[in-house]
C-alpha positions, 0 to 999 in steps of 0.5 A: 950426916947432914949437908947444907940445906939452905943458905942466908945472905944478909943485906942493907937493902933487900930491893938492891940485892934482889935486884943484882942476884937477880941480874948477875945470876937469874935468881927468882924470889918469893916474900917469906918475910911473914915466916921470918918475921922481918924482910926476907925474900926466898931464893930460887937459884936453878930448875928443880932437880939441878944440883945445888941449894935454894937459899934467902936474902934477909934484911941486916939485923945490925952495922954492915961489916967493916969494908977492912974487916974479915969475910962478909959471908953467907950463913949455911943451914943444914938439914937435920931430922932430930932438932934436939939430937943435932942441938946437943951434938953442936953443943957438946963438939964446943958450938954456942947458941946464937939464936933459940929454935923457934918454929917457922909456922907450918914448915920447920924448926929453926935456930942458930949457933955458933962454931968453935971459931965465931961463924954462924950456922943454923939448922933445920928440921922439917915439920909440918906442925911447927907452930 
């Protein structure tokens, strides 16, 4: 079984979100943008040991949704162990891939598809060698 792990906010503009999440709820943040290879600030959302997840605010990879439209969301990552095991389950239950695995160096395996219903998810299995 696997939960959520990680969670990603897309935004316009990085400095503006930081600085409301910052300010509505006392997150803190750490520049991961050399991992992700685009603007990307880590977030830090409670004390360690604390329920609930760590997560990021990532730079929009394309138009802001229409203000009308459906749900402006999140995207959940879930912790996997076996990449290419989670990757076939997703497939074979009907989910599409989004974006190819690739390796955040030194800490994970990454990559995103989507649900029978157009969300996005990714997953993530740890691994030290990821290169």
């Amino acid at each position: 079984m696997s939960r959520p792990v990680h969670f990603e906010i897309h935004v316009d503009d990085l400095d503006r979100a930081m600085a409301f999440y910052a300010a509505a709820f006392g997150w803190s943040y750490e520049d991961w943008s050399e991992f992700a290879g685009l603007p990307y600030a880590g977030v830090t959302t409670g004390e360690e040991g604390t329920l609930g997840i760590n997560g990021a605010l990532m730079q929009r990879q394309g138009p802001s949704p229409a203000a009308d439209g459906a749900v402006k969301g999140a995207v959940l990552t879930m912790g996997v162990e076996d990449y290419g095991e989670s990757e076939q389950r997703i497939l074979e239950a009907g989910g599409t891939l989004a974006l190819p695995k690739y390796a955040l160096p030194g800490m994970a395996w990454q990559g995103y598809y989507l649900d029978t219903e157009g969300n996005v998810f990714g997953i993530h299995q740890p691994d030290e060698d990821a290169r």
